[in-house]
C-alpha positions in Angstrom: -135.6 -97.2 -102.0 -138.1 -96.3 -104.6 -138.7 -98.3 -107.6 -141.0 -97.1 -110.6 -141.9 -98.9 -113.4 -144.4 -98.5 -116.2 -145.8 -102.0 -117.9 -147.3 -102.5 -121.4 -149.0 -104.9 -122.7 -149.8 -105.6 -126.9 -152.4 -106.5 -127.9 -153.9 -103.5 -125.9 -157.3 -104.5 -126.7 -157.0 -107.6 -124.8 -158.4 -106.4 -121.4 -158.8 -110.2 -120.2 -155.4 -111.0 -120.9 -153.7 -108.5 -119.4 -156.0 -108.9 -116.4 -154.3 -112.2 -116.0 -150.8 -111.0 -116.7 -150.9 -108.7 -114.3 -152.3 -110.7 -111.8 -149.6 -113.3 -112.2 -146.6 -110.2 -112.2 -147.9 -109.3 -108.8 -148.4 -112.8 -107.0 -144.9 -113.8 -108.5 -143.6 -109.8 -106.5 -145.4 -110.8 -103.4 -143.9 -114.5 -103.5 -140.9 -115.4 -101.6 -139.5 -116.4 -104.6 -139.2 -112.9 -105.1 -137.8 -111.6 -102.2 -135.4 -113.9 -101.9 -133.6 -113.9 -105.1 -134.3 -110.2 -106.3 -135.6 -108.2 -104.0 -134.8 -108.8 -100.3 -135.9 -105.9 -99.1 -139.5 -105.7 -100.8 -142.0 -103.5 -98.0 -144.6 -103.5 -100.8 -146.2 -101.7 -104.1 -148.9 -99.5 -105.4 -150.2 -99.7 -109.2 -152.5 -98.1 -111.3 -154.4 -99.8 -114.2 -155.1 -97.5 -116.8 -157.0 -97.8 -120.1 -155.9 -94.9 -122.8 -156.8 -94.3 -126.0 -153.4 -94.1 -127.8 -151.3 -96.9 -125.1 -154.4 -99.2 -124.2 -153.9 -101.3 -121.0 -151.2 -100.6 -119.2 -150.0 -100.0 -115.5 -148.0 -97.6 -113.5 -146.1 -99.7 -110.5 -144.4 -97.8 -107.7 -142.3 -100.7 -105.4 -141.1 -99.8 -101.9 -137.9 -101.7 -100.7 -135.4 -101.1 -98.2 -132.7 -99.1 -99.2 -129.6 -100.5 -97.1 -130.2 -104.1 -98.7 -130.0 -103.1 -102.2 -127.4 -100.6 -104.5 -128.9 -100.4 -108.0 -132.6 -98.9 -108.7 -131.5 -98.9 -112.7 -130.6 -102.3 -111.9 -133.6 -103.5 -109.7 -135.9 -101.7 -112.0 -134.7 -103.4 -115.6 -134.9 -107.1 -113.7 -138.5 -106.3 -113.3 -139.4 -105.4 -116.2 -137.3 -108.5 -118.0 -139.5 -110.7 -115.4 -142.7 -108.6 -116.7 -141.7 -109.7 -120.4 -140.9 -113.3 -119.8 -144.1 -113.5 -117.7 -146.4 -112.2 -120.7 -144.4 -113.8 -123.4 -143.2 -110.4 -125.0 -140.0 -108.9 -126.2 -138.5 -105.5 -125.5 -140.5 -102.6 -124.9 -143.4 -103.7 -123.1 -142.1 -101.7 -119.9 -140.4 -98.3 -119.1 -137.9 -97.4 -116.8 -138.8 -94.6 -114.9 -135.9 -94.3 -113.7 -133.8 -93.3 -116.8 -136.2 -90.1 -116.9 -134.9 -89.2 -113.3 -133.1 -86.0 -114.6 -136.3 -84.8 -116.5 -138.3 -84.4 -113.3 -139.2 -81.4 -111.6 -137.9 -83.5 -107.9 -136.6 -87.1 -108.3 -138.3 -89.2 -106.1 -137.1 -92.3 -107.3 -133.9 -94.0 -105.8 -132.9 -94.2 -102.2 -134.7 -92.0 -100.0 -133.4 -90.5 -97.0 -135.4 -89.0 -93.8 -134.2 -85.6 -94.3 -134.0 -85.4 -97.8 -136.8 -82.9 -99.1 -136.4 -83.0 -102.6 -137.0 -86.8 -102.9 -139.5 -86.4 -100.8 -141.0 -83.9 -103.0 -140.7 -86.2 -105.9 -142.4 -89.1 -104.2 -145.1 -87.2 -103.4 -145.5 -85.8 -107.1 -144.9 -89.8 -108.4 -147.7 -91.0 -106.1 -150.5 -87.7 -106.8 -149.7 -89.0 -110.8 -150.1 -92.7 -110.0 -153.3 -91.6 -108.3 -154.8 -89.3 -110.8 -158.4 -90.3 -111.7 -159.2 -88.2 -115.0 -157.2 -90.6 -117.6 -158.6 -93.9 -116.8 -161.0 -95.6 -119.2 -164.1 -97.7 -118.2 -162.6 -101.1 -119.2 -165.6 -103.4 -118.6 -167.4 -102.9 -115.7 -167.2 -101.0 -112.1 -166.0 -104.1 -110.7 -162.6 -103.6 -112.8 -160.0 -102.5 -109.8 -157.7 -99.6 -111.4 -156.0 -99.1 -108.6 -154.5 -101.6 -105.7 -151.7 -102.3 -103.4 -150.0 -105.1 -101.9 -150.6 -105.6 -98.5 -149.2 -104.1 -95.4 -147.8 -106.3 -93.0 -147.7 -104.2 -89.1 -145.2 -105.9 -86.6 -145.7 -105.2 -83.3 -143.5 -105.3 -80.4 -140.3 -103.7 -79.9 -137.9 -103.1 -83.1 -134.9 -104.9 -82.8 -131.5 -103.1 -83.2 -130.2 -99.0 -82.3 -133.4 -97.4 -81.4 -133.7 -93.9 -83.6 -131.4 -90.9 -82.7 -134.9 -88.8 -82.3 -138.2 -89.7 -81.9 -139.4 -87.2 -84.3 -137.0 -88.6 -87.5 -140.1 -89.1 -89.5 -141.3 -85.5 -89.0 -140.2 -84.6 -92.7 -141.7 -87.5 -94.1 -145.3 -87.1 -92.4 -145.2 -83.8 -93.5 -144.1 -84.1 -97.2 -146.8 -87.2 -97.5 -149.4 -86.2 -95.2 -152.5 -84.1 -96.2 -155.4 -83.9 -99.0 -153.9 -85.1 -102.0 -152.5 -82.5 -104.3 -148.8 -82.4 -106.2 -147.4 -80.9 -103.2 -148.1 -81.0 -99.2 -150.2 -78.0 -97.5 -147.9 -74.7 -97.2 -145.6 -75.7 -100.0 -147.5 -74.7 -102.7 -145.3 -71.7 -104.0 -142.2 -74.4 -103.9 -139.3 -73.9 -106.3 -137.5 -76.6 -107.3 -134.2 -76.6 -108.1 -132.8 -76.7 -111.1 -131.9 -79.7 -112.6 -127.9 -80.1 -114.7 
């Protein structure tokens, strides 16, 4: 399952303060405090710390979970951002749900995300090219500022309990949608159409 969320933080100026607000949001979603009462599934995250002229501070968070623990994104998604306001002290609107704008993208990559599913796959790949764009982001204070970071990745090794996968190649699609240079969309699909959204 794919969670994204956007965060704000007022006064935008204050680059210090939201330094340490985000800082704190993320150790408290790594904690096991965390996983255990919200988010049971949690694999990880990627953000992006931007700096823009008309928003100030604020960060795009993209949170990986697994699927077949958890039933609500809209759900999911709104707890974190209530735990983003009560961490930082502020009311409504300091976060967007990405998720309500599902229906306005070109692929929806947010959600539960199936192995054969090429439209979500699509719209992953489009969610992580944004969340990794480079041309928007302000110098904050330094070069030592990180804009961009990710929890980390935890590899297991050994053999996987439970049914072992129908084929060996099940991840085919998803090495190929998220493989490659980055660009909005993997080599040979440039010319995709998308359908058409209700």
């Amino acid at each position: 399952m794919i969670i994204r969320i956007d965060l704000y933080r007022q006064p935008y100026h204050d680059v210090a303060g939201g330094d340490a607000d985000i800082k704190k949001f993320t150790r408290w979603l790594r904690s096991t405090k965390c996983k255990k009462d919200l988010l049971p599934g949690y694999l990880g995250f990627i953000i992006k710390a931007e700096n823009g002229i008309i928003r100030g501070m604020h960060w795009h968070l993209l949170v990986v979970i697994k699927g077949n623990l958890q039933c609500s994104t809209d759900y999911l998604t709104r707890q974190l951002g209530k735990k983003w306001a009560r961490l930082t002290g502020q009311g409504p609107g300091c976060y967007h749900n990405c998720y309500d704008d599902r229906a306005r993208y070109a692929a929806n990559g947010l959600g539960l995300l199936e192995l054969h599913d090429l439209e979500k796959m699509l719209g992953l790949r489009l969610a992580l090219h944004y969340i990794t764009k480079q041309d928007c982001v302000l110098s904050v204070n330094n070069d030592a500022t990180k804009h961009f970071w990710r929890s980390t990745i935890t590899i297991r090794g050994g053999r996987k309990p439970g049914r072992p996968r129908a084929s060996e190649d099940s991840l085919r699609l998803l090495k190929r949608m998220l493989g490659g240079k980055r660009s909005k969309l993997p080599p040979g699909m440039e010319g995709y159409r998308f359908r058409r959204r209700p």
